[in-house]
Structures are given as C-alpha cells and as structure tokens.
C-alpha positions as CSV (number, residue, x, y, z in Angstrom):
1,X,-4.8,27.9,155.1
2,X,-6.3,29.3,152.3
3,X,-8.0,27.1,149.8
4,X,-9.1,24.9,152.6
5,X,-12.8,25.0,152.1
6,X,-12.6,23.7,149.0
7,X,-10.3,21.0,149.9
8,X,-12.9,19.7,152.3
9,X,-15.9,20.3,149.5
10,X,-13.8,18.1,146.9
11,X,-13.1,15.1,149.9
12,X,-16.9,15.8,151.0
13,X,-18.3,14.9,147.3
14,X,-16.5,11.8,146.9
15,X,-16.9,10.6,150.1
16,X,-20.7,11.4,149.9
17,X,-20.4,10.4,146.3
18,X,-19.2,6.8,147.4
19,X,-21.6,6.4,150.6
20,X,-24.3,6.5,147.3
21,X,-22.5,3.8,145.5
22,X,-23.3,1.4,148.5
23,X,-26.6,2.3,148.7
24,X,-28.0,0.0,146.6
25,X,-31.7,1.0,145.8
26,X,-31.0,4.2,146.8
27,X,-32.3,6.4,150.1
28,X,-35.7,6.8,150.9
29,X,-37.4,10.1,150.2
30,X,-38.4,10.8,154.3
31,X,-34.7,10.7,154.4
32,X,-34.1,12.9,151.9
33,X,-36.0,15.3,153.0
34,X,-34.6,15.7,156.5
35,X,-31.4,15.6,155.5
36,X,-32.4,18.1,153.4
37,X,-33.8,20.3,155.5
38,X,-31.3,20.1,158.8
39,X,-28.7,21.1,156.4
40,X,-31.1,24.2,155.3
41,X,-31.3,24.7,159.0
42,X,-27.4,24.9,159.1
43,X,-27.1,27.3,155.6
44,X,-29.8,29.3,157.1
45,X,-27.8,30.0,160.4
46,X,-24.6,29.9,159.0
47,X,-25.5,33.5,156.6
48,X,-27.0,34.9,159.8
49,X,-24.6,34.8,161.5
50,X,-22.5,36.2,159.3
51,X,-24.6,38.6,158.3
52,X,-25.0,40.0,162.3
53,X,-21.4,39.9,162.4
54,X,-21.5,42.9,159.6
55,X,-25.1,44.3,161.2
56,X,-24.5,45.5,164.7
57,X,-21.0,46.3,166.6
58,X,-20.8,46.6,170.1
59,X,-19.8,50.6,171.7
60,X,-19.5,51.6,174.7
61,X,-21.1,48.5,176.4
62,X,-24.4,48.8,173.6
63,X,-25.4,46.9,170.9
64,X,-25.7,49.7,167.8
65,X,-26.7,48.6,164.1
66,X,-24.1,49.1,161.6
67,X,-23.9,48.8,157.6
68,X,-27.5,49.2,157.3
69,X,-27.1,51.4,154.4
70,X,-24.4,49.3,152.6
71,X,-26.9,45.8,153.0
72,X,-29.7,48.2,152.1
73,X,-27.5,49.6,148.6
74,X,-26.0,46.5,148.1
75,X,-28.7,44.3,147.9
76,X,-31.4,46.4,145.9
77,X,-28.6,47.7,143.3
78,X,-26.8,44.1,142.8
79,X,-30.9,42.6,142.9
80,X,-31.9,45.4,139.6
81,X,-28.4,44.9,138.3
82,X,-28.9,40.6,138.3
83,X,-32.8,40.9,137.1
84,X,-31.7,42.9,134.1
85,X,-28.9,40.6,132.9
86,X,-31.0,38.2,133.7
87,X,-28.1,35.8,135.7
88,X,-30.0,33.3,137.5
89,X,-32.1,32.3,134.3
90,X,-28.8,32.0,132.3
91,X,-26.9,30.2,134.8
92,X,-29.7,27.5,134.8
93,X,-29.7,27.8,131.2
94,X,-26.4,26.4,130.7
95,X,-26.9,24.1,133.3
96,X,-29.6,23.0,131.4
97,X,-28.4,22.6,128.0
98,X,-25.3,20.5,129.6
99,X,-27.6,17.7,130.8
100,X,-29.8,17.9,127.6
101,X,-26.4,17.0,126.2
102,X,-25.3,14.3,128.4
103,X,-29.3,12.8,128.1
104,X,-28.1,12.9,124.1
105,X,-25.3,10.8,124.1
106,X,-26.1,6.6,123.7
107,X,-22.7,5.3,125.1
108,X,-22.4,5.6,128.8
109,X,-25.6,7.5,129.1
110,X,-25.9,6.5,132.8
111,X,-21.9,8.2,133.6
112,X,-22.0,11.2,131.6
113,X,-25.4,12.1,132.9
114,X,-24.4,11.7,136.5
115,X,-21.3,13.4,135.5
116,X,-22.8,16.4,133.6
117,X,-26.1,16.7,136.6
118,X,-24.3,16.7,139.3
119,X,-20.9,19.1,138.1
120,X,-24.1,21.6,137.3
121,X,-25.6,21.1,140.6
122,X,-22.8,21.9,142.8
123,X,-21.0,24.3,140.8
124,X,-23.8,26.8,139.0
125,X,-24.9,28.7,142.3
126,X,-23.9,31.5,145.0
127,X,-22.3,29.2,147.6
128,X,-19.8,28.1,144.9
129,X,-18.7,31.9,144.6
130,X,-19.0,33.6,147.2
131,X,-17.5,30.5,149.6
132,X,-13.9,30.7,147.5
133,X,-14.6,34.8,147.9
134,X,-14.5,34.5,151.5
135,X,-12.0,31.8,152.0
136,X,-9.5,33.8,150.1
137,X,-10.1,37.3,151.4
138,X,-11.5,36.3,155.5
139,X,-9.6,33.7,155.8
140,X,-13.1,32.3,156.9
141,X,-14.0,28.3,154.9
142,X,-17.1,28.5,157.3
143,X,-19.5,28.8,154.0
144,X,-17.6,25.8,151.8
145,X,-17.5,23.6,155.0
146,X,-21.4,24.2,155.0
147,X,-21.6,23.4,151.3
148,X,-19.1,20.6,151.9
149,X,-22.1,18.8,153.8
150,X,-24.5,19.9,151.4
151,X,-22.8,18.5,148.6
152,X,-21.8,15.8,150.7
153,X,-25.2,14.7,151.0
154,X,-26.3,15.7,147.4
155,X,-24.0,13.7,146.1
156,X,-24.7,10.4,148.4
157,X,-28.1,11.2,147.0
158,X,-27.3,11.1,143.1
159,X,-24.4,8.4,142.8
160,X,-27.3,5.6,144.4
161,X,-29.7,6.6,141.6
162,X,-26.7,7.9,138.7
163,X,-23.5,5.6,139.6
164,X,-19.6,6.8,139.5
165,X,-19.8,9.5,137.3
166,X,-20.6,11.5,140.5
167,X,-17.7,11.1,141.8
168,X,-15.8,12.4,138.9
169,X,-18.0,15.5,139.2
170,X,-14.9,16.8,142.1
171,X,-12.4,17.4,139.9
172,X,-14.2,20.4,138.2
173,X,-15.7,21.9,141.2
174,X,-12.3,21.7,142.6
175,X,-10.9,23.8,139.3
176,X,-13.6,26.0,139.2
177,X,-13.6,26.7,143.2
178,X,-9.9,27.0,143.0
179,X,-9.8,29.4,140.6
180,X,-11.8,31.4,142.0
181,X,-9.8,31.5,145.1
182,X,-6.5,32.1,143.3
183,X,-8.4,35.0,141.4
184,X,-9.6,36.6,145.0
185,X,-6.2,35.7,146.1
186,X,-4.5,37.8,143.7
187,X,-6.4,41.0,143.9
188,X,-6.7,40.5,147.8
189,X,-3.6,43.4,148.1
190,X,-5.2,45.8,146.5
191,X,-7.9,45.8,148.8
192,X,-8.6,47.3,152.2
193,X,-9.6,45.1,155.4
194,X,-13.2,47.0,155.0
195,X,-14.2,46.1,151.5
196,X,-13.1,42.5,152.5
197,X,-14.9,42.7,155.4
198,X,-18.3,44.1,153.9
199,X,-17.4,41.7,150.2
200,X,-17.8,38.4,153.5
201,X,-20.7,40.2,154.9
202,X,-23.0,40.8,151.7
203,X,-22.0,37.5,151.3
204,X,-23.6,36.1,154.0
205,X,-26.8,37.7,153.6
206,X,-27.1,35.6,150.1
207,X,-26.5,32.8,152.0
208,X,-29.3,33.7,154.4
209,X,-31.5,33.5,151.1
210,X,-30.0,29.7,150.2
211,X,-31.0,28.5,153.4
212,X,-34.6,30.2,152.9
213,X,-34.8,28.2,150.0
214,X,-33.9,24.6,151.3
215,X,-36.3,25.6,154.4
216,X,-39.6,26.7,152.2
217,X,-40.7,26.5,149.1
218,X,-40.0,29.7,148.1
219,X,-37.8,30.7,145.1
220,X,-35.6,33.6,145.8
221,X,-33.2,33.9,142.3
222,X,-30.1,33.9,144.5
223,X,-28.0,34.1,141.7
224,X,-29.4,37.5,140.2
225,X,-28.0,38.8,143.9
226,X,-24.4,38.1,143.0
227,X,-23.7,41.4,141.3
228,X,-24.5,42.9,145.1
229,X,-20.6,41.9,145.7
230,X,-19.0,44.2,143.4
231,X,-21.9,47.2,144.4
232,X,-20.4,46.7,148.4
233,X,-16.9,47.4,146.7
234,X,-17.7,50.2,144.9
235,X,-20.3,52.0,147.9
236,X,-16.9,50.8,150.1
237,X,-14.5,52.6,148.2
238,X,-16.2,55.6,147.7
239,X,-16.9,55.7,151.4
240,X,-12.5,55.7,151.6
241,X,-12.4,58.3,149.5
242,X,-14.9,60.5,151.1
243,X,-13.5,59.5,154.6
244,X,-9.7,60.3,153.4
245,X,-11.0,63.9,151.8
C-alpha cells in the first residue's frame, strides 16, 4: 500500500509524542543516549543494506559489483551540486528562523515552541524525502518505518520537556510526507523500473550517512547529498538511450 510508511511515522509521533506526556520529569540522559544510538545502529544497517542490494548482483553462481559508477557519479556530482547551493545550511536556516519565531511569541510559548521544534526536527532532513521517494516508486516503507522509531522516540523525548504541541507536530509531517509521495506517485509512469531502482538505491547510501551520524560524532551535511537523486536519473537515462541506440 502505498503511503504506508508515512501512515506508521504520523501514529509513531503521537504515540511517542504521548509516551513523553507521561513522563513527568522527563527521561534520563543515559537513556537518551542509547536509545539514541540502537536506533543509529538500525538507520545505519537499514541504508546498507539497501545500498548492497544496488552494489553487487549475483551471476552465474558469483558475487560481481554493480553500479559502482552510478554511486561513484551520483554521489560526487549531487555532493558539488548540494555544497554550491548551499542546501544543508539553508534547510537548517529556516528551521532555525521558525523556532526563533516560536521563542518570540509570549502567549503559549511552551506549545508553539514544541510545535515549531519538533515539526523542523522531523521534517527538514533526507529521511523525510527520500523515505516518501521510495515508498512511492519501490513500493519499499522500510526507510519511514525506521524513521517511524526515530521519531517515535524523538518525540517521547521532547513532549516530557515541551508538552502537547508535539503531538500536533503529525499533522504537517503527514502533509509534507504525503505530498511528496503523491508527487513521486504521479511521475512514477514515466519512469523505467531502473531509474526507480537506482533513485531507492542512492537513496540508501544517504541513509548509510544518517546512521553515521547518530553513531559518531561526525557531521556529514546529508542534505547537500540530496541533489545525488536527480544526477542517478539523469546518468540512468542517458545509460537507456545509449543502450537502445
């Protein structure tokens, strides 16, 4: 069913959301950071494999390495093409300037604020693109189920410190991740079952980098990767026409 995965990320916020409402002086920071890092673990794991799924085929009874060039092309092109425009500093930008306006308001500080922090949070990243990508196109939720328990968690983490306005932060992801799906959805015809295939396995490899990040303390500017999508469409088409000629 398409649109799944984002069905399960919209229950999995307000469920986690509401698990934080109960917690009444909120959950320690060991915790935290466990929780934090098992579902780094599962990010991590989740864009391998994924990502080996695009990398190596089997013939003839032997493992052989495919795509190299594509993930190769793909990633260095989308990587110059995100640096230049800059994506991951604008994204946080934004993000930024939303919860400077939520800290700015006096009535309901406490709401908005949770509101504002954790809509940015869940929705301003890779996962929340390229999951709703993949859903539509592979048929494959796998990446929004693992941000489902990211967020889940996330969001049990903010609502103890920020209160209900958490919750309320599922209705926009749910538009926004939607969207996206419909969007994928609707241009899905016009495209062949290997640019879909090599769209879900660039894909993967930025979730590879996600899971990096929860793990160490390393900053790889995910974001600035995105444009990497559109670069294995274009290296895949071309590689149609050259193959049809």
């Amino acid at each position: 069913m398409v649109g799944l995965g984002t069905i399960v990320n919209t229950i999995a916020v307000i469920i986690g959301g509401g698990a934080g409402l109960l917690i009444k002086h909120g959950l320690k920071a060991r915790f935290q950071e466990i929780l934090l890092q098992a579902l780094g673990l599962s990010v991590l794991f989740v864009g391998i494999a994924g990502g080996l799924r695009g990398l190596l085929k089997v013939n003839a009874n032997i493992l052989e390495t495919d795509n190299t060039l594509l993930m190769i092309a793909s990633l260095v092109l989308g990587a110059l093409l995100g640096e230049w425009w800059r994506l991951e500093a604008r994204l946080n930008s934004v993000g930024e300037r939303l919860k400077s306006l939520a800290k700015a308001r006096d009535e309901d500080s406490r709401f908005v604020e949770g509101f504002v922090t954790t809509t940015v949070i869940i929705c301003v990243g890779a996962m929340a693109i390229v999951g709703p990508i993949q859903d539509a196109l592979a048929r494959d939720p796998s990446m929004l189920y693992a941000k489902s328990a990211l967020d889940g968690i996330i969001c049990m983490i903010l609502a103890s410190g920020h209160g209900a306005g958490v919750l309320f932060a599922a209705l926009p992801m749910a538009l926004y991740q939607g969207t996206i799906t419909l969007l994928a959805g609707m241009i899905e015809p016009y495209l062949s079952d290997i640019i879909i295939f090599n769209l879900s396995f660039v894909g993967s490899l930025m979730i590879c980098c996600i899971g990096i990040n929860m793990l160490w303390k390393t900053k790889i500017r995910v974001a600035n990767f995105l444009p990497a999508l559109p670069v294995a469409v274009l290296i895949s088409v071309v590689s149609d026409l050259f193959q049809a000629s």
